[in-house]
N, C-alpha and C positions, 0 to 999 in steps of 0.2 A: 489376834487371830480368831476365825471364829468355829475355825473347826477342832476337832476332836482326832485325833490319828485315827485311824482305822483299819482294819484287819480283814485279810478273809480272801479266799479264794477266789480271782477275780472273773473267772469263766463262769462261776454258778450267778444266773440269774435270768429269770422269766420276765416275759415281758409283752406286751398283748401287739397286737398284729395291727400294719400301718397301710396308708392307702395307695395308691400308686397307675400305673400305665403298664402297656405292653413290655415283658420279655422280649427282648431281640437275639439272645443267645442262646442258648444250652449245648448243655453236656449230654452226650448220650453212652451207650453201654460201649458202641464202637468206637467214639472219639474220643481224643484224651481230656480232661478237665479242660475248662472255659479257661484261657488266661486269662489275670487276675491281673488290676494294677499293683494294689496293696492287699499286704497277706493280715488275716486277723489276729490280730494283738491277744498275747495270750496273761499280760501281767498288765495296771494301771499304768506304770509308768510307756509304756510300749503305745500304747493308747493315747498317753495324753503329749505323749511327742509327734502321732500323726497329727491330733486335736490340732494343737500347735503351728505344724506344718499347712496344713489345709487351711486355717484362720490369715496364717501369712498370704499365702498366695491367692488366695480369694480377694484380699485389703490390699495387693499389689495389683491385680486387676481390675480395682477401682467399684467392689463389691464392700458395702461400708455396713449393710446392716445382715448379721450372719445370725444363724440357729446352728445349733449345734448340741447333736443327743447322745449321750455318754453314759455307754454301760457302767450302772454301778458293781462295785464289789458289793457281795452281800455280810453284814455283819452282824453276829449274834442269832443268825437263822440258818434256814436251811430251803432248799428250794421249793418244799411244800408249803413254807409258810414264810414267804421271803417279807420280809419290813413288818413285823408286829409292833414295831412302835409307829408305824407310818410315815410318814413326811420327814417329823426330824428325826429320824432315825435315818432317811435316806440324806438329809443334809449331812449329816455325820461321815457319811461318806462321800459325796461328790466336793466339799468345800474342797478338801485336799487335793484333787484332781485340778478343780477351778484355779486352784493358786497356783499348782505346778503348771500348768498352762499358759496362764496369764503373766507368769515370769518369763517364760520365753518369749510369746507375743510382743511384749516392753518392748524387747530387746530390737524390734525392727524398726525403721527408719520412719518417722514421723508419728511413732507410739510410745516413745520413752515418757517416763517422769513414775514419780510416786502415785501410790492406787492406797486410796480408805474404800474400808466395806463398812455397810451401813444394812441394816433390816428392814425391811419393808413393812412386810404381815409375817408379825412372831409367830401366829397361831398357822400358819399356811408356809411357813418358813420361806420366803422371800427375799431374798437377798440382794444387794446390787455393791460389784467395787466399784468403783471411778476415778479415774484420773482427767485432768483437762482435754487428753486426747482421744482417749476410750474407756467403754464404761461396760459392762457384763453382769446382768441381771439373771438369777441363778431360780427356777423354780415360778417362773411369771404365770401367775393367776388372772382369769377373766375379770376380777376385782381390782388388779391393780395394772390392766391395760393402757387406764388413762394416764397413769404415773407413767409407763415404757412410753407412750406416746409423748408427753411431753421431755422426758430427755432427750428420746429419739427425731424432735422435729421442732423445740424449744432455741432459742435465739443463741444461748450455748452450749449446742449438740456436738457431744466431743464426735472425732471424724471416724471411731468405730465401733457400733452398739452390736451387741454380741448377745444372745440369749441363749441360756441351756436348763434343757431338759424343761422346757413349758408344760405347764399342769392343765392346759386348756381343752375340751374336747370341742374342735369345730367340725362337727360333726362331718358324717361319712370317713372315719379313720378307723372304726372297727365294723368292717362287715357291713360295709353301708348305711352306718346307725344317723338317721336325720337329727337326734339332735342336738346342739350344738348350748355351748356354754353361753353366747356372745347372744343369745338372746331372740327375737326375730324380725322378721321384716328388714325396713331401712338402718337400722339400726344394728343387725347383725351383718349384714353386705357390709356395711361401712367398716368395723372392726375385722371382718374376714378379709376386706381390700389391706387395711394397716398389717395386720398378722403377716398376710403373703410378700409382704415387702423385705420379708428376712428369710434369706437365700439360704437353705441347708444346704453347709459348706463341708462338715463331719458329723458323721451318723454308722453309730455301731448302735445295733437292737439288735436281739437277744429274742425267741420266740418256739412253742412247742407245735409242731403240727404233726398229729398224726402221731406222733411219739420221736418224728426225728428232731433237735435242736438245729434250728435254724438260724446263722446269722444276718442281718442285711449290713452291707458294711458299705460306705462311699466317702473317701477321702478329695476335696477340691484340688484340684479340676478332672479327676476321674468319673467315669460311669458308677452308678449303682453295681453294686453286686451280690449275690446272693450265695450263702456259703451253709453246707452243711456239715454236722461231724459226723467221721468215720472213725473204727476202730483201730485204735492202735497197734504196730504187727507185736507176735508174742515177743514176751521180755522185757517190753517195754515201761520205764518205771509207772508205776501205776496215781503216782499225783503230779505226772505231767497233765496240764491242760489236753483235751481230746483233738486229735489231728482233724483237721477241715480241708472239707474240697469245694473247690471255687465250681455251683452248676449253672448258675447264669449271669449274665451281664445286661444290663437295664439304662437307656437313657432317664429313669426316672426311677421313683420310688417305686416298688412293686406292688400290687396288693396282695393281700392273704390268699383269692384267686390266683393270681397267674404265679406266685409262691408252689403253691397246691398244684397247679398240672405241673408245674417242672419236676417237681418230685414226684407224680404220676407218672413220667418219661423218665424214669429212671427206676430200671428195675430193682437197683437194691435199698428203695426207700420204704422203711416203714409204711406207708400207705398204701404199696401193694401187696403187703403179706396178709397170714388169713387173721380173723379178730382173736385167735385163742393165739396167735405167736406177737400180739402185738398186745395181748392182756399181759402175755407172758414178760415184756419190754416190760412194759409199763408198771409192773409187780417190781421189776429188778430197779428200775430207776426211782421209785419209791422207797425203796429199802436200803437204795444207798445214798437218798437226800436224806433221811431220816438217821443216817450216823453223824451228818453234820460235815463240812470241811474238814481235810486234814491236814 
């Protein structure tokens, strides 16, 4: 095994803002929430049986090379200072998720047999299982692309390459940032052409704007969705996961833009209050990352 058990409250964790297309839904103060395909997973295991489910039905639709972005638990931190050990600290957490995953995935028709894991880049933590049928590269770096590339496309390419949680920045994925890991010219087109050939199939992110917690959540073959949390009514135990409302629905990934006006259109989002009731948020949600999980 190459993971470590891991602990830790699986809702806490920050995560920076992804790039996307138009909103086609929302929620407004008049109507009732956006329906939702799939509701946000509030524990790991809840998550990695959508994982699961969405990897299947993607590889039954004859979608062979998948991405796939999986909120970590955060362990030994707290959400002001999420992964102080960095990288392998966050392998510490996702390997477990990977393997509970990838034991259901087996289980479908034309992906059975035994899976070894292997390392890539110890220092970049790197991983890759494989079996002869499928193979699932864990943390894939712009340095070890050409390795994804030739099992992905190599004379025996098991029939489905799966990547999660890519450490790559091709640029425009935060805020419009041009630049990109892969390099430039003919040389980055060519690797941003390879990269786009793996269809995100499941994608839970995690992300602050404004002070509200935002989710983006998209289970194969559903629409994106955009989920934020609301307060729990009184009594309610206080280390349940925080209630979320589904406010928009997306053919595509959203950006941190069209993120921001939907919760602009929605009068009880932290972005419309005034900045001393939104210091005020942002004072209390400090004070309660800085006690740690409970």
């Amino acid at each position: 095994m190459l993971h470590q058990h891991c602990q830790g409250r699986f809702h806490h964790q920050l995560k920076r803002s992804n790039a996307a297309r138009t909103v086609i839904v929302r929620a407004s103060s008049s109507k009732p929430a956006v329906q939702q395909a799939i509701s946000v997973p509030t524990q790991a295991e809840a998550q990695c049986a959508q994982a699961a489910q969405a990897i299947e039905a993607a590889f039954r639709a004859g979608i062979k090379r998948q991405r796939v972005e999986l909120l970590l638990p955060l362990i030994g931190a707290t959400d002001l200072d999420d992964w102080p050990g960095g990288v392998r600290q966050q392998f510490k957490a996702v390997s477990p998720l990977v393997e509970q995953i990838l034991r259901a995935v087996k289980q479908g028709e034309g992906l059975q047999g035994p899976m070894s894991a292997e390392i890539w880049d110890d220092g970049d933590a790197v991983a890759c299982w494989r079996s002869d049928k499928m193979a699932c590269v864990v943390f894939p770096t712009a340095s070890t692309l050409d390795r994804l590339r030739k099992l992905a496309e190599g004379p025996d390419a098991p029939s489905l390459v799966i990547i999660v949680n890519p450490q790559w920045e091709a640029g425009g994925w935060s805020k419009g940032n041009p630049l990109s890991d892969f390099g430039i010219g003919p040389w980055r087109a060519a690797k941003e052409a390879f990269v786009a050939t793996f269809e995100p199939t499941y994608w839970l992110r995690q992300q602050r704007v404004y002070g509200d917690v935002v989710r983006v959540l998209r289970g194969y073959p559903h629409a994106w969705q955009v989920h934020v949390d609301v307060a729990r009514a009184p009594g309610t135990r206080a280390n349940l996961a925080p209630a979320s409302e589904c406010i928009a629905v997306t053919p595509a990934l959203p950006s941190y833009a069209e993120i921001e006006a939907t919760l602009r259109a929605r009068p009880s989002s932290s972005i419309n209050k005034s900045v001393s009731q939104r210091l005020q948020e942002e004072w209390e949600f400090n004070r309660k990352s800085l006690d740690g999980p409970k």
